[in-house]
N, CA, C and O atoms as CSV, one atom per row, in Angstrom:
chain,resi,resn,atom,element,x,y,z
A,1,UNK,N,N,-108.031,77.578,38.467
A,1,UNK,CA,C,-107.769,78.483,39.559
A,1,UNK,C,C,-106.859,79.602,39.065
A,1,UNK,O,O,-105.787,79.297,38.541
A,2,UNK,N,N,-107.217,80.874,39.200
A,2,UNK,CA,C,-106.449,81.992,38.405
A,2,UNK,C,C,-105.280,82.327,39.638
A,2,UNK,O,O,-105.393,81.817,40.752
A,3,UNK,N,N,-104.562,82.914,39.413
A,3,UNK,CA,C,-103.401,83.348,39.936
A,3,UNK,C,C,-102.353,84.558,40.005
A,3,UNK,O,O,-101.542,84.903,39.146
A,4,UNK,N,N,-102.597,85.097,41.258
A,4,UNK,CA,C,-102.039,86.820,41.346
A,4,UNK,C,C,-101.555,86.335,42.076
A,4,UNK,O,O,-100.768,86.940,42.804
A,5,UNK,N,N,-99.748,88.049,41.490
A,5,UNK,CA,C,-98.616,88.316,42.435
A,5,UNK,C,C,-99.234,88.602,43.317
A,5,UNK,O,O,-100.413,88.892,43.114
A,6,UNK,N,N,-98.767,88.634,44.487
A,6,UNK,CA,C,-98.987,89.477,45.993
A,6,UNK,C,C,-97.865,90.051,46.548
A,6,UNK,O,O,-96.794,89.470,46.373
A,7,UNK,N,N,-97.891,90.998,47.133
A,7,UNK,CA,C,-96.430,91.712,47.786
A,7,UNK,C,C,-96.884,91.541,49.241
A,7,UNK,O,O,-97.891,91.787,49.904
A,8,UNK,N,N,-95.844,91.081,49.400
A,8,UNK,CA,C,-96.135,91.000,51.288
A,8,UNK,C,C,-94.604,91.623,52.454
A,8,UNK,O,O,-93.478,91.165,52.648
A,9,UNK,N,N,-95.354,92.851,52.994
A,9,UNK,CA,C,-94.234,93.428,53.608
A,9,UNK,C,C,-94.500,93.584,55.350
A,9,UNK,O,O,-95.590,93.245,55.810
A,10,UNK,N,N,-93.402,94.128,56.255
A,10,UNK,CA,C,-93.659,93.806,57.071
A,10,UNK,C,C,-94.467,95.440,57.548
A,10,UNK,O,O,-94.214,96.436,56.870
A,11,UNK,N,N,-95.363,95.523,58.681
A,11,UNK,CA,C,-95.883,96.993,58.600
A,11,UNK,C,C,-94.731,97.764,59.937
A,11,UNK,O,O,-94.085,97.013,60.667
A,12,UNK,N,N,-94.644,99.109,60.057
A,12,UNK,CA,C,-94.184,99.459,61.117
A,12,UNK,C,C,-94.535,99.106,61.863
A,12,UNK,O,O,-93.906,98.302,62.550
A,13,UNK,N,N,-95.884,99.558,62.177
A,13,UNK,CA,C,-96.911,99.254,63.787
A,13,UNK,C,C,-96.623,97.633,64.189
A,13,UNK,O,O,-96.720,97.204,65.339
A,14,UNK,N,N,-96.236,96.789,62.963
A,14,UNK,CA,C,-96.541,95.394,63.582
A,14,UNK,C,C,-97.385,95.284,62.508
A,14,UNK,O,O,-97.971,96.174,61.892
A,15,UNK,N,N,-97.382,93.165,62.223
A,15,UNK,CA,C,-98.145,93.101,61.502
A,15,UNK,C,C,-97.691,93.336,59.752
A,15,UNK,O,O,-96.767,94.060,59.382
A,16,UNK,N,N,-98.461,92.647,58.981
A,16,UNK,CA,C,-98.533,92.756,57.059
A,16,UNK,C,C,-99.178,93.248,56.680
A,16,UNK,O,O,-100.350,93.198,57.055
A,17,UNK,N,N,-98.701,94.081,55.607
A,17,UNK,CA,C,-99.179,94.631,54.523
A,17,UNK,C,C,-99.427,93.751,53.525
A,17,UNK,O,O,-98.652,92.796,53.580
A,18,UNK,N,N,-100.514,93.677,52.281
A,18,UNK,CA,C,-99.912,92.619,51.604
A,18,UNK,C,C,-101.295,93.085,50.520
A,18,UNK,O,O,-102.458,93.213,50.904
A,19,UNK,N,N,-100.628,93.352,48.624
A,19,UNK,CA,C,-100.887,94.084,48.308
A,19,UNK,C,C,-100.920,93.104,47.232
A,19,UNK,O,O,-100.213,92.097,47.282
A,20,UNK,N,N,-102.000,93.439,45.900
A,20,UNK,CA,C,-102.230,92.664,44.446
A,20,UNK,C,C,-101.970,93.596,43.496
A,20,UNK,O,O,-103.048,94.171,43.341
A,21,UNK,N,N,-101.063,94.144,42.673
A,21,UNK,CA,C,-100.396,94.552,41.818
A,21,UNK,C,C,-101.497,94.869,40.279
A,21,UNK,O,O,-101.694,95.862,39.577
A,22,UNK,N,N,-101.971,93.560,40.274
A,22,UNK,CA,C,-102.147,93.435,38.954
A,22,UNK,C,C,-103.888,93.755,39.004
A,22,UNK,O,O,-104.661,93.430,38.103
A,23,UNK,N,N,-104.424,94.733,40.759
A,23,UNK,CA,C,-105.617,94.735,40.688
A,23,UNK,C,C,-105.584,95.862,41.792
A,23,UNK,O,O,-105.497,95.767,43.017
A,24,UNK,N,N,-105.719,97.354,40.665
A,24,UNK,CA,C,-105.317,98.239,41.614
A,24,UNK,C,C,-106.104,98.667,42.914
A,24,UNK,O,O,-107.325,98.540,42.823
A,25,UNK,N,N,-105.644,99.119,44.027
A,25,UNK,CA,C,-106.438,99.334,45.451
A,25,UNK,C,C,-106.520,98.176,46.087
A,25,UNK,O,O,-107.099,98.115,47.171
A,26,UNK,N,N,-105.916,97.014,45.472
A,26,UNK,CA,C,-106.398,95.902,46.321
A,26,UNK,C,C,-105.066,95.658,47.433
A,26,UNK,O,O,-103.904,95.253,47.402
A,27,UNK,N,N,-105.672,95.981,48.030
A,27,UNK,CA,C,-104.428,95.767,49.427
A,27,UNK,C,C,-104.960,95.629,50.872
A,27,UNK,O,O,-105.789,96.455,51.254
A,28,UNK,N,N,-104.589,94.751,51.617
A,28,UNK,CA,C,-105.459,94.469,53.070
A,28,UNK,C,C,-104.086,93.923,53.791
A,28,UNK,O,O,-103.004,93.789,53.219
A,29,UNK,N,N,-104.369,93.634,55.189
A,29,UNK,CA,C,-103.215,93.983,56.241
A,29,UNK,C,C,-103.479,92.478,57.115
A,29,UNK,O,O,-104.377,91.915,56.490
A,30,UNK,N,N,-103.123,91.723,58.137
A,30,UNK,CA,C,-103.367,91.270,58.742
A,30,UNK,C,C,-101.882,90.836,59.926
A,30,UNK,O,O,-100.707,90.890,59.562
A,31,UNK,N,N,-102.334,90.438,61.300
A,31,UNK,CA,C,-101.208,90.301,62.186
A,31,UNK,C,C,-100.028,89.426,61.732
A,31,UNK,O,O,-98.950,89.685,62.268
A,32,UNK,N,N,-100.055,88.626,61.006
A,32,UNK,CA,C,-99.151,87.529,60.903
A,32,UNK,C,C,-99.508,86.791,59.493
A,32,UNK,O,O,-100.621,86.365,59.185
A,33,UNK,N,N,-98.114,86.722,58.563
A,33,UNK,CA,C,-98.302,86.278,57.474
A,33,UNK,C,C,-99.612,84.848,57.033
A,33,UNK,O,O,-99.511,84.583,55.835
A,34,UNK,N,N,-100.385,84.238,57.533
A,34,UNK,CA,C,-100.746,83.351,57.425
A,34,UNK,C,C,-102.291,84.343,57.190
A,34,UNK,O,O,-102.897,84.334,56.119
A,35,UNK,N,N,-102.667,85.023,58.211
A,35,UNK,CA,C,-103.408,85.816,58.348
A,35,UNK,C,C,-103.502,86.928,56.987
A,35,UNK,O,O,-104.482,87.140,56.273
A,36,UNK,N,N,-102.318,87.456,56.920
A,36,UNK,CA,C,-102.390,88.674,55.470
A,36,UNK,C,C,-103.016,88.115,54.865
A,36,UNK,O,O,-104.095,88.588,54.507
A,37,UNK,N,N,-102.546,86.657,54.423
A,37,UNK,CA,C,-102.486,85.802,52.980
A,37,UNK,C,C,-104.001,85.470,52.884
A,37,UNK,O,O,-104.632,85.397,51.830
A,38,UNK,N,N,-104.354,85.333,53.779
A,38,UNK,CA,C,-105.969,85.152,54.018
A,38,UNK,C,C,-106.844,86.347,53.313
A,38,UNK,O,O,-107.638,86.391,52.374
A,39,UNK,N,N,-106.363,87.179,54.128
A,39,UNK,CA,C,-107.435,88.533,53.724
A,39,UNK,C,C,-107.269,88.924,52.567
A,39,UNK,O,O,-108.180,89.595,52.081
A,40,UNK,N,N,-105.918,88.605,51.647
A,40,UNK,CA,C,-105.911,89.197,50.376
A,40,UNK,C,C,-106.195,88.052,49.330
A,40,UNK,O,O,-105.991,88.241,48.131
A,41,UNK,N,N,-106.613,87.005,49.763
A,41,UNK,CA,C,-107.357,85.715,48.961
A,41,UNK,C,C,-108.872,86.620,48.806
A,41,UNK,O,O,-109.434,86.966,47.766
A,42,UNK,N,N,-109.261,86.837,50.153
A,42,UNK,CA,C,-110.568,87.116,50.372
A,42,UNK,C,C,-111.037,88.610,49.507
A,42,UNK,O,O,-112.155,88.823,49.037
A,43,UNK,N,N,-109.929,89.476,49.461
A,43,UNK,CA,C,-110.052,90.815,48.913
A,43,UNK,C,C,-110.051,90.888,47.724
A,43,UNK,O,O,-110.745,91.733,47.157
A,44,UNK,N,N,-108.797,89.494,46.636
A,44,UNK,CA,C,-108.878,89.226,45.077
A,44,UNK,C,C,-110.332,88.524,44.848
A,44,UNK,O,O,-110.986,88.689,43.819
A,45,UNK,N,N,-110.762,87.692,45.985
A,45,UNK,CA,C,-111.939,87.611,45.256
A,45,UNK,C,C,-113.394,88.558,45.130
A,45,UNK,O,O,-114.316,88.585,44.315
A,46,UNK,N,N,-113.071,89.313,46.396
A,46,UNK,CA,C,-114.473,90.076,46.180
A,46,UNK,C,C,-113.640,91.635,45.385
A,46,UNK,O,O,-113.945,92.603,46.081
A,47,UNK,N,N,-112.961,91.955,44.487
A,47,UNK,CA,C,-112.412,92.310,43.885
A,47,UNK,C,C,-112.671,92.132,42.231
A,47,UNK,O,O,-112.847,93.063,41.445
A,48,UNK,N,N,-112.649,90.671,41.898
A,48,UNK,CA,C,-112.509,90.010,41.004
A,48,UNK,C,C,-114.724,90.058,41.257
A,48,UNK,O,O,-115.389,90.548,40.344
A,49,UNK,N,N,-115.205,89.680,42.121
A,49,UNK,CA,C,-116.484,89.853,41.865
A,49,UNK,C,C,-117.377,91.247,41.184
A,49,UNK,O,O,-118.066,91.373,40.171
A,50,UNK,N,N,-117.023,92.073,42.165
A,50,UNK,CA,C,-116.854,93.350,41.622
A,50,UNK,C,C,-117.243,93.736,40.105
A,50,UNK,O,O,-118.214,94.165,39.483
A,51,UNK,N,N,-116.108,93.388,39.912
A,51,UNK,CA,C,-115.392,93.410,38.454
A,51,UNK,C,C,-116.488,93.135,37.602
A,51,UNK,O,O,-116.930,94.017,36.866
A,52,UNK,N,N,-117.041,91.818,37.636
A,52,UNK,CA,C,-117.951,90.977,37.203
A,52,UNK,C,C,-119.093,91.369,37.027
A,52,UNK,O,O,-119.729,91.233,35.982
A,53,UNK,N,N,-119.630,92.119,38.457
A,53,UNK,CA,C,-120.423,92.815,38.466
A,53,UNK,C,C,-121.100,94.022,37.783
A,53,UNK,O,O,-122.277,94.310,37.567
A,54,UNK,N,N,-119.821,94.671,37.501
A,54,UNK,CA,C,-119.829,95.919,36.644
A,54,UNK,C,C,-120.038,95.712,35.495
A,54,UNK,O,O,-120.720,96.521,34.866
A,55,UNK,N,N,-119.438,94.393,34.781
A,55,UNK,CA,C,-119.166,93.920,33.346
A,55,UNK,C,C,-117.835,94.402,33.255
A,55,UNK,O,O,-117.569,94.289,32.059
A,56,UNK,N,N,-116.985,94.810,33.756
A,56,UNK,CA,C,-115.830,95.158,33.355
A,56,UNK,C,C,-114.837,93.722,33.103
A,56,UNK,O,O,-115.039,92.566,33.474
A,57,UNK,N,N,-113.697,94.319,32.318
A,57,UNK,CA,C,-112.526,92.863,32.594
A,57,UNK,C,C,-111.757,92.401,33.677
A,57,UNK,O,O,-111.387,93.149,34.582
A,58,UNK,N,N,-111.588,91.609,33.641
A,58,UNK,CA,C,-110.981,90.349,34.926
A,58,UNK,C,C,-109.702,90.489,33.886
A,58,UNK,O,O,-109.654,90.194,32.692
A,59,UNK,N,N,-108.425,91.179,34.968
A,59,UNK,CA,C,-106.714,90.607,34.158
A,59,UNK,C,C,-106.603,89.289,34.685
A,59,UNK,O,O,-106.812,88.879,35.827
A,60,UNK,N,N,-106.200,88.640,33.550
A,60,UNK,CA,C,-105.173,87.236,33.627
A,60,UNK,C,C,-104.603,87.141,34.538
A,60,UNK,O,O,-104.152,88.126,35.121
A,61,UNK,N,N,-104.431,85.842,34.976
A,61,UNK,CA,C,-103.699,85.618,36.063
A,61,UNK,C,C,-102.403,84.943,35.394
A,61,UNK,O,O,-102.481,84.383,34.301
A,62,UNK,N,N,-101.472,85.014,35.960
A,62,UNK,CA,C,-100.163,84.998,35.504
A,62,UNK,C,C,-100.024,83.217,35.209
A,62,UNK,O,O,-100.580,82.279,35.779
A,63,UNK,N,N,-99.269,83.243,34.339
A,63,UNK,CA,C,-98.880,81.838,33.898
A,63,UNK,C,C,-97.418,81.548,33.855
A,63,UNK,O,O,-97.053,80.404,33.585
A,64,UNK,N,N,-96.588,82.450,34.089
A,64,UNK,CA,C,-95.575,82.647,34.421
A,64,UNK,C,C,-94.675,81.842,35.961
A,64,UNK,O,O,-95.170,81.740,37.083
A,65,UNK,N,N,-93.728,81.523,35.670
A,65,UNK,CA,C,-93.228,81.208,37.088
A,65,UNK,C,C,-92.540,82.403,37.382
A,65,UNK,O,O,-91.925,83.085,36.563
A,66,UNK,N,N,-92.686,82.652,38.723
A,66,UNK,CA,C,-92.105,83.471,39.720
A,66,UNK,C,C,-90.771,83.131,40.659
A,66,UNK,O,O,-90.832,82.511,41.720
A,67,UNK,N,N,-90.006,83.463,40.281
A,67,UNK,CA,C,-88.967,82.928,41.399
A,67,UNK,C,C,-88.412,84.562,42.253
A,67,UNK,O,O,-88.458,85.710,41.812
A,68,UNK,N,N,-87.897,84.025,43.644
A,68,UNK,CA,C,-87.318,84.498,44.581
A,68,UNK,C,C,-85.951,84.768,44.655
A,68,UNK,O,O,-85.212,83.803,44.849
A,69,UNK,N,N,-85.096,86.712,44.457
A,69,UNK,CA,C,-83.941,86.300,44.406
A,69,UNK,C,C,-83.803,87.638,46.123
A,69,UNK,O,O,-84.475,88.645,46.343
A,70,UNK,N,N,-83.021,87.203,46.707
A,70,UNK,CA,C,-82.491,87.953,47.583
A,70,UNK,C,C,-81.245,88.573,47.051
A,70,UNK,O,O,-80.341,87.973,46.470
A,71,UNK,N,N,-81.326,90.286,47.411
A,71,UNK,CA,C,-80.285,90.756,47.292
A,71,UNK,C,C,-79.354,91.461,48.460
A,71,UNK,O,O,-80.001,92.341,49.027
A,72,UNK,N,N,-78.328,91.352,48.855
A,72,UNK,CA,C,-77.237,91.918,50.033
A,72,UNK,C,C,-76.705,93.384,49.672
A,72,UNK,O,O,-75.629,93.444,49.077
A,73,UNK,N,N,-77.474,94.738,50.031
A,73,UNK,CA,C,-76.408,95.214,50.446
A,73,UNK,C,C,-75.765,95.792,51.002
A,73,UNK,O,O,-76.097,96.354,52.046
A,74,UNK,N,N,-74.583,95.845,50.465
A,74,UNK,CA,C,-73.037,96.250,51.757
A,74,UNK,C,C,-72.972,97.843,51.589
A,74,UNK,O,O,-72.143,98.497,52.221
């Protein structure tokens, strides 16, 4: 199972943004994080099909761990 960053932000109107980095244009929206996360599963893969399609390359999916740091500021 390959594996992409995702950025997930909140939108003005309401609602996520939520964007694949490592696969440019790929970005889709949905009401509520559970929902984003959905559509941009659905968007890396027909993305990643695409790709396939063309003969072009498929980037690696990260093998890397990712960790979470929050920053404060004052």
């Amino acid at each position: 199972m390959a594996k992409f960053l995702v950025y997930l932000e909140q939108a003005e109107e309401g609602g996520y943004i939520v964007s694949c980095p490592q696969l440019p244009g790929c970005v889709t929206q949905g009401e509520t994080v559970d929902e984003a996360l959905a559509m941009i599963r659905d968007a890396i893969q027909g993305y990643i099909a695409s790709l396939q399609k063309h003969g072009e390359p498929i980037p690696s999916s990260l093998d890397e761990a990712i960790e979470r740091a929050e920053v404060i500021v004052v």
